[in-house]
C-alpha positions in Angstrom: 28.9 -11.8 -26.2 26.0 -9.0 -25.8 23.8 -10.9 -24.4 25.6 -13.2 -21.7 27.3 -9.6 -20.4 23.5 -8.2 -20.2 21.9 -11.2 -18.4 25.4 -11.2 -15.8 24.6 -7.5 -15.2 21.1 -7.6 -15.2 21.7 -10.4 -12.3 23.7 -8.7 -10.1 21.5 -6.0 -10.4 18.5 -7.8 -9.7 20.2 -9.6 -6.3 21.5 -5.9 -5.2 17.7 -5.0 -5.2 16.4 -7.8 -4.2 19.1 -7.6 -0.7 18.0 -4.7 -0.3 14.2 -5.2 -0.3 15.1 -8.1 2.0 16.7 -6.2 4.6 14.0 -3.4 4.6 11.3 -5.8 5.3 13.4 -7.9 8.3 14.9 -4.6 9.7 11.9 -2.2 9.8 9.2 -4.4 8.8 8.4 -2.4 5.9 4.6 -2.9 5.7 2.0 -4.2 7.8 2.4 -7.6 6.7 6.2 -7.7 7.5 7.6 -8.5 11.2 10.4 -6.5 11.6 13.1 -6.4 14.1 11.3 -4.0 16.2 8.6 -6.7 16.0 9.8 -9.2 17.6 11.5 -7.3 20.5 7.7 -6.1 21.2 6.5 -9.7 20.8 9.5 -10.9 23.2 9.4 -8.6 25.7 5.3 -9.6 25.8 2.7 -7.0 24.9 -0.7 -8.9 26.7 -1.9 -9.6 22.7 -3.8 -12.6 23.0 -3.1 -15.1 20.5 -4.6 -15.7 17.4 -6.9 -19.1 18.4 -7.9 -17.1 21.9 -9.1 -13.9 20.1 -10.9 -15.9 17.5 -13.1 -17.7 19.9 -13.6 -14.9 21.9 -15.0 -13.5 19.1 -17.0 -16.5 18.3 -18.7 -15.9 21.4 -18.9 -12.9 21.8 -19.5 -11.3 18.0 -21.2 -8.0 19.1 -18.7 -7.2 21.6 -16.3 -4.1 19.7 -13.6 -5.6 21.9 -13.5 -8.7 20.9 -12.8 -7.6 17.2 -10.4 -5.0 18.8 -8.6 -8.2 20.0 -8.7 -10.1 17.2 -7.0 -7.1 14.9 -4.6 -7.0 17.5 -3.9 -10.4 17.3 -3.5 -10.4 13.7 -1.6 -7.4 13.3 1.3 -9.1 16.2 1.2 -11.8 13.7 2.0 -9.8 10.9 -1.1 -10.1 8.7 -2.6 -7.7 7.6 -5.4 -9.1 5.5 -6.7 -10.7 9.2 -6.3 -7.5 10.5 -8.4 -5.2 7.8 -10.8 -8.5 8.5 -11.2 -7.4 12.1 -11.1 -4.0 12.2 -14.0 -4.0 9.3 -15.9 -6.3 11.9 -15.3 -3.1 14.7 -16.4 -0.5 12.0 -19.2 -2.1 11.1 -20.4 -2.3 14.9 -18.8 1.2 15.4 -19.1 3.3 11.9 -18.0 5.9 13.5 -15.1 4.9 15.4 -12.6 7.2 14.3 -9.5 4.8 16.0 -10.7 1.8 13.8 -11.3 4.0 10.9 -7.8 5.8 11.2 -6.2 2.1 12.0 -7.9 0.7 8.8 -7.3 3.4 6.3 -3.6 2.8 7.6 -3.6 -1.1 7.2 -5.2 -0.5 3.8 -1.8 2.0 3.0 0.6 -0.7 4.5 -1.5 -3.1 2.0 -0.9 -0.9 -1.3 2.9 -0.4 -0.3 3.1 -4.3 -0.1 1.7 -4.9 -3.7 3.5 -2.0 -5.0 6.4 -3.5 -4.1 5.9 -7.2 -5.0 4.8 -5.4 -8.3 8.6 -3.8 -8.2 10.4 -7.1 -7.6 8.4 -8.8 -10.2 9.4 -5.8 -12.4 13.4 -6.8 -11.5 12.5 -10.7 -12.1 11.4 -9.6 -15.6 14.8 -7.8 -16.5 17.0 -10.3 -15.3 14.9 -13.6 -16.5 14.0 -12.3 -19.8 15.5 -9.2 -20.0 15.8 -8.7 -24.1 12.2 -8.7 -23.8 12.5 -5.5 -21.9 14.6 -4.0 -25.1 12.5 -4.1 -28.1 15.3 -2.7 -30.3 16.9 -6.4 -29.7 14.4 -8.2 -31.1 15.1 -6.3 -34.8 17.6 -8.7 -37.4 17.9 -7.3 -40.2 15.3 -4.6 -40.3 13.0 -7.8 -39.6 10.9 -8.1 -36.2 12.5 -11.6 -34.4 10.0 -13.8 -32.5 10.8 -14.4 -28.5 11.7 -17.8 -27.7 9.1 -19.9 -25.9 10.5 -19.6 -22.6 10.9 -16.1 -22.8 7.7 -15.4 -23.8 6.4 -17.8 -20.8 8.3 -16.2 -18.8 7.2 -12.2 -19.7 3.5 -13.4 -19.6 3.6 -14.7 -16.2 5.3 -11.8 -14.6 3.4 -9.5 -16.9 0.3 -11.0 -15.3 1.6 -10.8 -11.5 2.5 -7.3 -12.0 -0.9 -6.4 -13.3 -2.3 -8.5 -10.4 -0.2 -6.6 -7.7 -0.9 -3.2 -8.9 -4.5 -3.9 -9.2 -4.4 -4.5 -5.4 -2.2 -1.6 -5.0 -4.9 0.6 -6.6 -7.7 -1.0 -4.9 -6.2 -1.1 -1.4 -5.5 2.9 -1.7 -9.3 3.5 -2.7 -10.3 1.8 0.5 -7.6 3.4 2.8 -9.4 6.9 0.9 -12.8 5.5 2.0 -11.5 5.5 5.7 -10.5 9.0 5.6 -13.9 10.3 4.2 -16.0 8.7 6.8 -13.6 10.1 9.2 -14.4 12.9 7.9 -17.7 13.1 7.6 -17.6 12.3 11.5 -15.8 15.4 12.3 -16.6 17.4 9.4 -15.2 20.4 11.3 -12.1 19.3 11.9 -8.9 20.6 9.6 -7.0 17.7 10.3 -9.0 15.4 9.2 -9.4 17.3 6.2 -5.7 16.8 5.6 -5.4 13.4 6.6 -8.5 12.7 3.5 -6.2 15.1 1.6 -2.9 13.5 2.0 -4.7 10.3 1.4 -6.3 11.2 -1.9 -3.3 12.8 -3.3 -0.7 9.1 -2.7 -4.1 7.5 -4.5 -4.2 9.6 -7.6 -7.4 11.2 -6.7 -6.9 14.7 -7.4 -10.1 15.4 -7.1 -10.8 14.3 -3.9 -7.5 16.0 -3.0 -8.3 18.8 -4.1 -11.4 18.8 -2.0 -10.1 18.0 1.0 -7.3 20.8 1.0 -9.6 23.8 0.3 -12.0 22.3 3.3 -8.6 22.7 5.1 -7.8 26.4 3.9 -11.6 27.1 4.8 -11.4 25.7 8.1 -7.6 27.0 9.2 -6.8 29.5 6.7 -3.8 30.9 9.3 -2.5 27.5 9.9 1.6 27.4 9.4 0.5 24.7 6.8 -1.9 26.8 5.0 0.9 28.1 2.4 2.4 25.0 1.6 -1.4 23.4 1.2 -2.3 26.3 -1.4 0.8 25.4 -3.5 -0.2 21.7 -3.7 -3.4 23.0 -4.9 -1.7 24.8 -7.6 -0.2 21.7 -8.4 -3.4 20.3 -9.1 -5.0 22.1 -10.6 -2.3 23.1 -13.4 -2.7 18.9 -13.7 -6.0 19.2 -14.5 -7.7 18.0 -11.7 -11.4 19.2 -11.3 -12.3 21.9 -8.1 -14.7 20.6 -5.4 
């Protein structure tokens, strides 16, 4: 009786989640690859976004003009893809490497890119305890002091959304790195600039690059050292530091 009770729980679980996830992305179009109800009140009430096929072969003939990739991002981006739109806006910054707009636009499309994967990586993570969720209990898979092997299908099962959470956090990592990129050439650009230095900061830290964090906030102490932030900055370098991350 264990077992059907778990899988019944484990399901209701999983569809409370999963309702909730799907009201998140259709309600505030959670990500940049989600159109959300303030979306499509934009798109309704018309923004002057060309359309997709329009921006593409004004690009085509045009593909030095900055505008014409600006278009095409914005295309994209009313579309709800983001993967078009990084596209784009990496076609503007390589006209324009130091546009800071495109750069600040495309270090945020690359964070609206790692919070997609991280949470298909999430929901995957929920389909793996409801579809196979003894697998998710080693102690159940002892009878008798003696190791049980999974079923097939389980096994199938806990591969293949084993693999896809891999996959997805992979991206996750990846997209984060490149979103970190942005910030640094936007700082290199204004290397004088505190907020900048806090953007690269802030960046760095969600990424899990302390160093780079770490960085970034003492540029910021260095270059506002009275700013109503400055306290708050030299605590989360505490942090840091006590986690081992390495001084710039």
């Amino acid at each position: 009786m264990f077992f059907p009770r778990l899988r019944r729980q484990a399901k209701w679980v999983f569809l409370f989640l999963a309702l909730v996830f799907g009201l998140g992305f259709v309600g505030f179009g959670v990500g940049a690859g989600g159109v959300g109800v303030g979306d499509i009140f934009r798109d309704a009430s018309g923004s002057g976004v060309p359309s997709i096929g329009d921006a593409e072969r004004n690009l085509s003939e045009n593909p030095a003009d900055p505008q014409a990739h600006r278009d095409l991002a914005n295309a994209y981006e009313a579309a709800g893809d983001t993967d078009g739109a990084i596209e784009a806006l990496e076609g503007l910054v390589a006209l324009r490497p130091r546009n800071a707009d495109a750069l600040r636009e495309l270090a945020g499309l690359y964070l609206a890119k790692a919070s997609e994967a991280q949470q298909r990586a999430q929901i995957a993570q929920l389909r793996a305890a409801y579809l196979a969720p003894a697998a998710s209990i080693p102690a159940l898979n002892q009878l008798g002091g003696r190791v049980v092997a999974p079923d097939p299908i389980t096994d199938a099962v806990t591969t293949r959304l084993s693999d896809a959470i891999q996959v997805a956090f992979a991206e996750a990592q990846d997209a984060s790195a490149r979103s970190v990129d942005m910030y640094r050439r936007i700082a290199d650009a204004s290397p004088r600039d505190p907020g900048v230095q806090l953007e690269l900061a802030q960046a760095a830290e969600g990424a899990n690059d302390a160093a780079t964090a770490i960085q970034a906030y003492e540029r910021f102490l260095r270059l506002a050292p009275d700013d109503p932030t400055a306290p708050e900055v030299r605590r989360i370098l505490r942090d840091l530091r006590q986690r081992g991350g390495a001084t710039g």
